[in-house]
C-alpha positions as CSV (number, residue, x, y, z in Angstrom):
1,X,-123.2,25.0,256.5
2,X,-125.8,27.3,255.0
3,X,-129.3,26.4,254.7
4,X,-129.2,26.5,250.4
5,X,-125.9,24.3,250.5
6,X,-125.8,20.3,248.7
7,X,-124.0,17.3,249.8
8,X,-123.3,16.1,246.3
9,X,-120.8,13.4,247.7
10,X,-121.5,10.3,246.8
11,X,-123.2,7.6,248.5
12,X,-123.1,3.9,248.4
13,X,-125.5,1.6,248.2
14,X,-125.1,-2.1,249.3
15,X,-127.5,-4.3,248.6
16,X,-129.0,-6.3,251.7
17,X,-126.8,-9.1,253.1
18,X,-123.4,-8.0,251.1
19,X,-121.8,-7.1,253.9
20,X,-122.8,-10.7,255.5
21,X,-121.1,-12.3,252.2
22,X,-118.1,-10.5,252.6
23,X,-117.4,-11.5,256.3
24,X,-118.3,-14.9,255.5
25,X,-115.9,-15.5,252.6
26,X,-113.7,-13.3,254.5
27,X,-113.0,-16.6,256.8
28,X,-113.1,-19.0,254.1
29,X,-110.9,-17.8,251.9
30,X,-107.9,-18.4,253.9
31,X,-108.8,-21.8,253.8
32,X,-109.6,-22.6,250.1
33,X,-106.0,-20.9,249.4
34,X,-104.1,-22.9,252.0
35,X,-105.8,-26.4,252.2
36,X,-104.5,-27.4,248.8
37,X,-100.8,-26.3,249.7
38,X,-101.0,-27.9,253.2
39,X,-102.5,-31.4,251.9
40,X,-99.3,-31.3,249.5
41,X,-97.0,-30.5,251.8
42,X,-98.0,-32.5,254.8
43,X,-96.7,-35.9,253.2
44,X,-93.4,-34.4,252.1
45,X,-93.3,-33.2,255.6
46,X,-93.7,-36.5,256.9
47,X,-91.3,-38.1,254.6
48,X,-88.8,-36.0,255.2
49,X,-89.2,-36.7,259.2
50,X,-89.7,-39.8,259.0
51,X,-85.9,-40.4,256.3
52,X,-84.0,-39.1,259.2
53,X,-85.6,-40.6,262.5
54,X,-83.6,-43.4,264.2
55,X,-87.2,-45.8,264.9
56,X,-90.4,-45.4,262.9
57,X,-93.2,-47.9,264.3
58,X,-96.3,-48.5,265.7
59,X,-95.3,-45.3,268.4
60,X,-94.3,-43.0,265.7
61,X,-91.1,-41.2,265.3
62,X,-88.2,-41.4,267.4
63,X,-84.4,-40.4,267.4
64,X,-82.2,-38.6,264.6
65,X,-79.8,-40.3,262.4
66,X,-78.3,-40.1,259.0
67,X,-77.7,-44.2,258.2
68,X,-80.9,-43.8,257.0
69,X,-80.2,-41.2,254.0
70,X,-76.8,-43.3,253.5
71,X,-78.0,-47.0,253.1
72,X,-81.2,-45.8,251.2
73,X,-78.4,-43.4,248.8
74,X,-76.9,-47.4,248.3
75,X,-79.9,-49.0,247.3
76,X,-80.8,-46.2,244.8
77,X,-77.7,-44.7,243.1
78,X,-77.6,-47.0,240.3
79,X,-81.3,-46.0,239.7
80,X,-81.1,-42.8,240.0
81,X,-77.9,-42.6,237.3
82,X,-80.2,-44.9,235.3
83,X,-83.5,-42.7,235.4
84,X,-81.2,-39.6,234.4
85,X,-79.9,-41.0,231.3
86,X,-83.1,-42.5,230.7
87,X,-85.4,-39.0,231.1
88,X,-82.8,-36.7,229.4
89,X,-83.3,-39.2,226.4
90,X,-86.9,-39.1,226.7
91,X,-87.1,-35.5,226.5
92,X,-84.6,-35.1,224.0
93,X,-86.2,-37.1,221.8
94,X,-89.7,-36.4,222.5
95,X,-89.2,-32.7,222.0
96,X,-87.4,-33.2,218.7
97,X,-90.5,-35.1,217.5
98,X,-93.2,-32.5,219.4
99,X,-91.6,-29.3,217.1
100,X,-92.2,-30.5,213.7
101,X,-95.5,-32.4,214.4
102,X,-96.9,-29.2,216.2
103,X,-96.1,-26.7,213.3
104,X,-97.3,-29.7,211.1
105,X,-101.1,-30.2,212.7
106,X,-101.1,-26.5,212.8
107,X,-100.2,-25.9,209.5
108,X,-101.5,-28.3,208.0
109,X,-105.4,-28.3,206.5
110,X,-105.2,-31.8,205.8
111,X,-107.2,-35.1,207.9
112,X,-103.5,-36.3,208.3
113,X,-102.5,-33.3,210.7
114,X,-105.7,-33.7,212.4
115,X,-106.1,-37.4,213.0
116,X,-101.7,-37.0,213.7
117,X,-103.0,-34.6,216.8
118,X,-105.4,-37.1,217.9
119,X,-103.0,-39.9,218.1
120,X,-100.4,-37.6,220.0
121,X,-102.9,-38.0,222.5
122,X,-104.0,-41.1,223.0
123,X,-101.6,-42.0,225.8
124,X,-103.1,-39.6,227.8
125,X,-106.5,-41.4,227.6
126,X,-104.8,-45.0,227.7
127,X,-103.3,-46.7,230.8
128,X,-100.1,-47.3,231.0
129,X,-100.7,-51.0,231.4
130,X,-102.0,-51.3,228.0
131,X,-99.1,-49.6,226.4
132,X,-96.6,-51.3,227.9
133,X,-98.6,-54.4,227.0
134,X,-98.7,-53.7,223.7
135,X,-95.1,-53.0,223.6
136,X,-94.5,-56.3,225.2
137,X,-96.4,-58.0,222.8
138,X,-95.5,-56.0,219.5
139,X,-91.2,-56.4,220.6
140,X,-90.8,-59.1,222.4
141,X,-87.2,-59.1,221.4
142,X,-86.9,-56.1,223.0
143,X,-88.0,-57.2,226.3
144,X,-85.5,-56.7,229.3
145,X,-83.5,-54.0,227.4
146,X,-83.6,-50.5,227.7
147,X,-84.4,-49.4,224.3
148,X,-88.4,-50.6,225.2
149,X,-88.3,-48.2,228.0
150,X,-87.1,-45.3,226.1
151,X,-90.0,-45.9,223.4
152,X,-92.9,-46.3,226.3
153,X,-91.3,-43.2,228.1
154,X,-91.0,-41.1,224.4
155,X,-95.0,-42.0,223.6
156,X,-96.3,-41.2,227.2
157,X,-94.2,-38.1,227.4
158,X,-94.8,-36.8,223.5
159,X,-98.5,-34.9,224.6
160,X,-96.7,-33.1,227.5
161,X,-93.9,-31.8,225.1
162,X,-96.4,-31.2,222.2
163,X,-99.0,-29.1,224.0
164,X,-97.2,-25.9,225.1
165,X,-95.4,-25.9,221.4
166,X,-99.2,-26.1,219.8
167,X,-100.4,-22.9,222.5
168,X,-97.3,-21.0,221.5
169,X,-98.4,-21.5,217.3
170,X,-101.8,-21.0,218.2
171,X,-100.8,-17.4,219.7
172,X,-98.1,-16.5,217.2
173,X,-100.7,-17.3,214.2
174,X,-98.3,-19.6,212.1
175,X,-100.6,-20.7,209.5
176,X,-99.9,-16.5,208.3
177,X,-96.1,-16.9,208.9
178,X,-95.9,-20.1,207.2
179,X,-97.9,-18.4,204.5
180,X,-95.9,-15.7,204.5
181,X,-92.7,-17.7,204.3
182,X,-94.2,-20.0,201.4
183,X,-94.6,-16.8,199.4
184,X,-90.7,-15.5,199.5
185,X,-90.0,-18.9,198.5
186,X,-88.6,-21.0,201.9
187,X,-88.5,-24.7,202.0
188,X,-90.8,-26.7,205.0
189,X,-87.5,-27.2,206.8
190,X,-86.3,-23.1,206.1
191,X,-89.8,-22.6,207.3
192,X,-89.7,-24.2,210.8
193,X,-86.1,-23.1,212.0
194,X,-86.1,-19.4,210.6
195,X,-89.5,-18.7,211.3
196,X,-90.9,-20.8,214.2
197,X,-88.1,-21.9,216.1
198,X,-87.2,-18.8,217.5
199,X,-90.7,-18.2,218.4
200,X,-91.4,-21.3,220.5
201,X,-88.0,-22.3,221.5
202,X,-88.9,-21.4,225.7
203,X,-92.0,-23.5,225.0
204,X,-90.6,-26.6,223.2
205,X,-87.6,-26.4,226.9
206,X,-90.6,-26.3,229.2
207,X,-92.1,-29.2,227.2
208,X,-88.7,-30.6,227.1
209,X,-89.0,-29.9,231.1
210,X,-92.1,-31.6,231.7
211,X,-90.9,-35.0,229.7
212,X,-87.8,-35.0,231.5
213,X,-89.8,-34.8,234.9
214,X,-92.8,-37.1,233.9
215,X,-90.0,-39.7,232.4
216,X,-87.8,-39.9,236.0
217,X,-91.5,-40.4,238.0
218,X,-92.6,-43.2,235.8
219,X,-93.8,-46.4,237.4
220,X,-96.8,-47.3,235.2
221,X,-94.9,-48.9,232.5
222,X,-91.5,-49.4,234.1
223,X,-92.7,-51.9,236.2
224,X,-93.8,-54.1,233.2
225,X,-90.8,-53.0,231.0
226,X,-87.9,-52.8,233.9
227,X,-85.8,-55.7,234.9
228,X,-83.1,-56.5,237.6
229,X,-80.6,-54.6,234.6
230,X,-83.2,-51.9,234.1
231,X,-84.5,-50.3,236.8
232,X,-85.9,-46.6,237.1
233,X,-86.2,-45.6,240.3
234,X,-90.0,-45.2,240.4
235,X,-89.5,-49.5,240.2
236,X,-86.7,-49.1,243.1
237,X,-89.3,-46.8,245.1
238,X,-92.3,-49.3,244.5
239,X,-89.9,-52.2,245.8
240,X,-88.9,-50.3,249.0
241,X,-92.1,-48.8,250.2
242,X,-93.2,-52.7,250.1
243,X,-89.9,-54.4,250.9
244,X,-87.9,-52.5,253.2
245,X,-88.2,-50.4,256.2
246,X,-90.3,-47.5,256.0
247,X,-87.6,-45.1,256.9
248,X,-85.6,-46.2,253.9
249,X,-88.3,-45.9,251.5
250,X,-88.8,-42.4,253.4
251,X,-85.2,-41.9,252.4
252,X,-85.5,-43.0,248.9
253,X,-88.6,-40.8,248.6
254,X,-86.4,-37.4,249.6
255,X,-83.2,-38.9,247.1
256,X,-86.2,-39.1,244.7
257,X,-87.9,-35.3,245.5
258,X,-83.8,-34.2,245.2
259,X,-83.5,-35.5,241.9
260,X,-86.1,-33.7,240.6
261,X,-86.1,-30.7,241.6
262,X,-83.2,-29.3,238.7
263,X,-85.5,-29.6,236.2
264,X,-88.7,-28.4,238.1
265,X,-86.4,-25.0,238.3
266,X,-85.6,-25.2,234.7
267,X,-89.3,-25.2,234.3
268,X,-90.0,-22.3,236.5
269,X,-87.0,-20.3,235.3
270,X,-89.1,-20.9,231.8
271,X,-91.9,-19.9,232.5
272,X,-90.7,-16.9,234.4
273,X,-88.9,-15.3,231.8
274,X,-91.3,-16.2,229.1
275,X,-94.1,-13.7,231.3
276,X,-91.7,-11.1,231.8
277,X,-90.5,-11.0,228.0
278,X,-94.4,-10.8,227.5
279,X,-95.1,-8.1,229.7
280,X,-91.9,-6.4,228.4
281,X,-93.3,-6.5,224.8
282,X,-97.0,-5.5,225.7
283,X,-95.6,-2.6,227.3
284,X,-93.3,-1.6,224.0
285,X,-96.6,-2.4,221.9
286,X,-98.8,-0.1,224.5
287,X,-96.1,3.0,224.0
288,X,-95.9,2.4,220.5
289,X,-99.9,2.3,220.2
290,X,-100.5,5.4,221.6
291,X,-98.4,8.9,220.6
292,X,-97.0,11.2,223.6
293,X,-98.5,14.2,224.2
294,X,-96.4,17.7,225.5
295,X,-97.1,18.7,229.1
296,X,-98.6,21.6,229.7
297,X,-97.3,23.7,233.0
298,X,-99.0,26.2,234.8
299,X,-98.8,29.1,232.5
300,X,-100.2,27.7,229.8
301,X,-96.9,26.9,228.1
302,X,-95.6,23.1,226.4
């Protein structure tokens, strides 16, 4: 190197104790990001041990068998057919009323809309003790039927379906579209299934989803509303864990995961096509946005 020449070649500058930091979080991170995972999956582990082995006691686990699966499969197949019927109503119905009150609290510059969000979520902020309470006292003709669990399972459910239809309005700017449709001359109900129906319909399934999963888990409610007719499984799953062997209620528990996990994929499915159909139209928006220029090759030529 001659004497006049420059290293112009950057340098960097750490400030003092960054490279201390970055160890450091270096051997924590793998711990934040796996702790909450294993804490999940460490009781479905054990369940799942524990619904096939042949003795469960005081010595832990011993033995493999499958009498466990089979008698618990007994015990619970009526409750399971029951909790189906009874969460596929609840969502049904609870995403047919969280459609029209979303676009309505959206559109709406009213008190009504507003004060109609607040009381969508109130069970949220209530126990389910109190509601089904209330429900008790308000029908008692309807007590031992299903029709009381449908209604407790519809208002506990109705914030989970509402809420991802009120993000996708908030997004798509309905209070213009609504506007807009207003203007050519479309009715309320022209309004909400040309216009905002095919907007939100991957919302209003995930929320539909969500019901449907929170509805078959119940056990708040169900255990004041169910009866020997009646009963969801989350009642059946209460009874075993305190009635029965623990390896049946360990069976139940998987029969119970099982069940659910259709409509957790139904939700992932969702949710996985709704990011890449976004990502598919930022990209269309981002080519659109910006014009193409020619290349230019060596000799100076487009």
């Amino acid at each position: 190197m001659s004497p006049l020449s420059v290293d112009l070649a950057p340098t960097t500058v750490r400030p003092p104790g960054r490279g201390a930091a970055v160890v450091l979080w270096g051997a924590i991170e793998p711990i934040v990001v796996w702790l909450a995972p294993l804490l999940l999956a460490a009781p479905l582990l054990f369940l799942f041990v524990g619904s096939f082995a042949r003795s469960w006691d005081s010595r832990g686990l011993s033995g493999v068998t499958l009498a466990n699966m089979a008698e618990a499969f007994e015990a619970v197949r009526e409750s399971i057919v029951f909790s189906w019927m009874l969460a596929l109503g609840t969502a049904i119905i609870a995403t047919a009323i969280a459609v029209p009150l979303a676009y309505a609290t959206r559109t709406s510059s009213h008190r009504l809309g507003r004060f109609l969000g607040g009381m969508v979520d109130l069970p949220v902020i209530l126990p389910a003790l109190l509601l089904a309470m209330g429900l008790m006292l308000a029908y008692p003709f309807l007590q031992g039927g299903w029709i009381i669990l449908l209604i407790a399972h519809v208002v506990q459910t109705l914030p989970f379906a509402m809420w991802p239809v009120v993000s996708a309005l908030s997004v798509l700017d309905v209070a213009t579209l609504d506007t807009a449709g207003r203007t050519l001359g479309a009715s309320p109900f022209q309004r909400l299934t040309l216009l905002v129906l095919p907007n939100v319909w991957r919302s209003a399934l995930t929320g539909a989803a969500t019901s449907f999963v929170l509805s078959f888990s119940e056990t708040g409610s169900s255990l004041f509303l169910g009866s020997p007719y009646y009963r969801p499984i989350g009642v059946v799953l209460v009874d075993s864990f305190i009635n029965q062997d623990q390896r049946i209620s360990a069976a139940a528990a998987v029969l119970f995961i099982l069940c659910l996990l259709p409509a957790l994929a139904i939700i992932e499915l969702t949710l996985g096509n709704g990011r890449k159909g976004s990502k598919a139209r930022t990209e269309a928006t981002s080519s659109h946005d910006f014009p193409s220029f020619p290349k230019i090759n060596q000799g100076g030529n487009a």
